[in-house]
DRENLOMAR-918597 format. One record per residue (C-alpha): y, x, z; residue in three letters; residue number from 0. Coordinates in steps of 0.001 Angstrom, whole numbers. Layout:
+---------+---------+---------+--------+------+
|      py |      px |      pz | vexlum | panu |
+---------+---------+---------+--------+------+
|       Y |       X |       Z |    ALA |  NUM |
...
+---------+---------+---------+--------+------+
***
This chain:
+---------+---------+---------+--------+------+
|      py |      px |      pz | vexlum | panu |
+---------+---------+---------+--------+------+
|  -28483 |  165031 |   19818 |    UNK |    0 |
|  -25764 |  165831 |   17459 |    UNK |    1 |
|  -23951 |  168807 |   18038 |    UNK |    2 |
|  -20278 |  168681 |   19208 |    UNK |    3 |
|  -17405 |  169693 |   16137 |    UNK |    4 |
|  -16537 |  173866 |   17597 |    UNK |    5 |
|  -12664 |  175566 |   17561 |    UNK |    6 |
|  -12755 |  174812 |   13759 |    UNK |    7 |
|  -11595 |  172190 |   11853 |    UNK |    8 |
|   -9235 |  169844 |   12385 |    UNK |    9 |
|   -9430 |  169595 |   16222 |    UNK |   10 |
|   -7080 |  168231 |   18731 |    UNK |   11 |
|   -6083 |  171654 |   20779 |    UNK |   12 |
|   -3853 |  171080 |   23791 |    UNK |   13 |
|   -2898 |  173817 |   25732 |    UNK |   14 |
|    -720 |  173299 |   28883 |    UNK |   15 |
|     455 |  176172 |   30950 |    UNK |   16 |
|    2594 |  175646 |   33960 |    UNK |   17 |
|    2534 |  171887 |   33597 |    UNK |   18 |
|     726 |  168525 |   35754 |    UNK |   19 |
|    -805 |  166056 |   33640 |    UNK |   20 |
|   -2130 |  162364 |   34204 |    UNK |   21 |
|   -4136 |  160757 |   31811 |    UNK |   22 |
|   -6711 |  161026 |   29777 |    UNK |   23 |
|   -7645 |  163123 |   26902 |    UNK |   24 |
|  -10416 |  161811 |   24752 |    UNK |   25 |
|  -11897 |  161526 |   21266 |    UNK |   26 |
|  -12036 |  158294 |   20725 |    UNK |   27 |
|  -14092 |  155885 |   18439 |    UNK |   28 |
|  -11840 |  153791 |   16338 |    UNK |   29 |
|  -12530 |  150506 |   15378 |    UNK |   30 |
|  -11044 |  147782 |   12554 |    UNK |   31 |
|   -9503 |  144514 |   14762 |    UNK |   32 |
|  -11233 |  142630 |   11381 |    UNK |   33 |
|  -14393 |  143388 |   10400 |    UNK |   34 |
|  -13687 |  142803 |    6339 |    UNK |   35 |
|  -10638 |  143827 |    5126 |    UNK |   36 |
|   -9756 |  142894 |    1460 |    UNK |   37 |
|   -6845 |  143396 |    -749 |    UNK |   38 |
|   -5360 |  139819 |    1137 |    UNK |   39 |
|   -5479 |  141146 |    4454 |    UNK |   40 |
|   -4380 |  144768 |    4240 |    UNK |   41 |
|   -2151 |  144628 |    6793 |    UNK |   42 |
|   -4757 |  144674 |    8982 |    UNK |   43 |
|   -5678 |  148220 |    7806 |    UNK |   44 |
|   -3906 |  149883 |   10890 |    UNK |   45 |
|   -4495 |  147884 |   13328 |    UNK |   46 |
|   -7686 |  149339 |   15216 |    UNK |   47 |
|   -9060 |  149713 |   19089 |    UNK |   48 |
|   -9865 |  152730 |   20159 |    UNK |   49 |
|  -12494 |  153604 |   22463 |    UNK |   50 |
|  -13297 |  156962 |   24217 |    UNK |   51 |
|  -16414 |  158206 |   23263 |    UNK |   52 |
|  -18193 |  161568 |   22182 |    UNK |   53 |
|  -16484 |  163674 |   19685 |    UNK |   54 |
|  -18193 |  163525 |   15814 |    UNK |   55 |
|  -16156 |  164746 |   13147 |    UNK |   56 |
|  -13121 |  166530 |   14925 |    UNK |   57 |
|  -13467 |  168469 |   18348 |    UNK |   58 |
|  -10765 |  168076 |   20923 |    UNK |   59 |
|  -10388 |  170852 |   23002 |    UNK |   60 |
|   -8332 |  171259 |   26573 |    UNK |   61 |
|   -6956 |  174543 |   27520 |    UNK |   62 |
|   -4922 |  174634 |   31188 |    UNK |   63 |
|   -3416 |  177494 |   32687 |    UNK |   64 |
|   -1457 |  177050 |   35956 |    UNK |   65 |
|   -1751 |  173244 |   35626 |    UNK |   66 |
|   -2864 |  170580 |   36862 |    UNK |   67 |
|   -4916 |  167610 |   35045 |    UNK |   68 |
|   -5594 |  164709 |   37126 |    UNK |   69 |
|   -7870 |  162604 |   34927 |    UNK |   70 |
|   -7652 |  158656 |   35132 |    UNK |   71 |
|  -10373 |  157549 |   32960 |    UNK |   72 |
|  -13084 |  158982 |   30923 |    UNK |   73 |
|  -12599 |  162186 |   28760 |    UNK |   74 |
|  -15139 |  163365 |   25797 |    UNK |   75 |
|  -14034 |  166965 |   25004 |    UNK |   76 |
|  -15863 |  169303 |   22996 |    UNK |   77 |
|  -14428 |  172564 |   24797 |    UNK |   78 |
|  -12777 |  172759 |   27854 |    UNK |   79 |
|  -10806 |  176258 |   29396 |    UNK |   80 |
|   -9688 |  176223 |   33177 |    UNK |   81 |
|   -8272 |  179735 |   34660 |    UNK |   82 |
|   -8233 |  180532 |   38305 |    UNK |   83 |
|   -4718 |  178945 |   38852 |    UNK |   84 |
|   -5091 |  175618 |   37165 |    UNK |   85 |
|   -7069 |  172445 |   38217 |    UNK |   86 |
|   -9026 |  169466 |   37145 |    UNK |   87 |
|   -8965 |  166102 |   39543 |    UNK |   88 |
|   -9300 |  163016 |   40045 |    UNK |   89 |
|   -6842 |  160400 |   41262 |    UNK |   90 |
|   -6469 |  159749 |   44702 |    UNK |   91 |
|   -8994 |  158125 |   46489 |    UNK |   92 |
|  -11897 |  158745 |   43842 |    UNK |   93 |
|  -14394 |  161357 |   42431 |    UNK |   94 |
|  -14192 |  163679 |   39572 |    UNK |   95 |
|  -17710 |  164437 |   37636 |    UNK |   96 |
|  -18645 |  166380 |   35000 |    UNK |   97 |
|  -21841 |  166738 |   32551 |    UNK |   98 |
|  -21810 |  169656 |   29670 |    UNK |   99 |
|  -24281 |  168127 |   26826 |    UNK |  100 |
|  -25696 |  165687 |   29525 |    UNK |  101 |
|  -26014 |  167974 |   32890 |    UNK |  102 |
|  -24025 |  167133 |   35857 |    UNK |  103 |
|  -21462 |  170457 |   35972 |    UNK |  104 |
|  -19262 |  171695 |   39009 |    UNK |  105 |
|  -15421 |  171652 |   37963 |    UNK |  106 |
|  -14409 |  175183 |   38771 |    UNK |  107 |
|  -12283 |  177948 |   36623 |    UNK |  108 |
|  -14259 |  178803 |   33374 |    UNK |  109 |
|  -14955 |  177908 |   30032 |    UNK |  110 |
|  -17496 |  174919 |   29229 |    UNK |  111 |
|  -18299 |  174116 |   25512 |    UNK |  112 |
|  -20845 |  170858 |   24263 |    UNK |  113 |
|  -20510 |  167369 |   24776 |    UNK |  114 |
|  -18655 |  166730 |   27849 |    UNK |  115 |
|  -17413 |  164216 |   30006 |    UNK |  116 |
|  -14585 |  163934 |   32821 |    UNK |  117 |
|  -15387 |  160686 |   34468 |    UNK |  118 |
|  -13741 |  159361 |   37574 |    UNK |  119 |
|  -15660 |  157399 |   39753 |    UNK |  120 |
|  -15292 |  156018 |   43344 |    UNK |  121 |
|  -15641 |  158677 |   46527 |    UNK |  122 |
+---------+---------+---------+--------+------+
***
């Protein structure tokens, strides 16, 4: 297993205090809408899906303090900070799981580093 990118580098950091967020916040595996791109088709340089998946080059790192995150879909982050007065959950009517480098996690105030995943599931 490769081991996730740490607080160095060029790493997405986002730090809410005192804020509510919905969405998710992922790395995200980017791939070419054309699978050969020559000097005729450049245009199609920047056009790309994205697709969350684990982190590999570049870590991306969630920091909440008095916040809330609900998360809507799945989230790879490579370190994740919650204190005492923020929290992590899912949308209504589902579940919120978590796995650090593979093992099912509890969501509670703390600070989890490795490969891990926010997933929302049914309840």
């Amino acid at each position: 297993s490769r081991t996730p990118p740490t607080a160095t580098g060029a790493n997405l950091v986002l730090s809410l205090t005192g804020s509510t967020l919905r969405g998710q916040v992922t790395a995200a595996q980017a791939r070419h809408l054309k699978d050969t791109i020559t000097a005729a088709d450049a245009e199609w340089l920047g056009r790309v899906t994205n697709t969350p998946s684990p982190a590999v080059n570049n870590g991306v790192i969630v920091r909440l303090a008095r916040s809330i995150w609900t998360v809507t879909g799945p989230s790879h982050l490579t370190r994740l900070e919650i204190t005492p007065d923020a929290q992590v959950l899912a949308p209504e009517g589902h579940s919120l799981s978590m796995t650090v480098d593979g093992v099912p996690t509890p969501i509670r105030p703390g600070a989890y580093q490795g490969r891990i995943l926010l997933q929302p599931g049914t309840p």
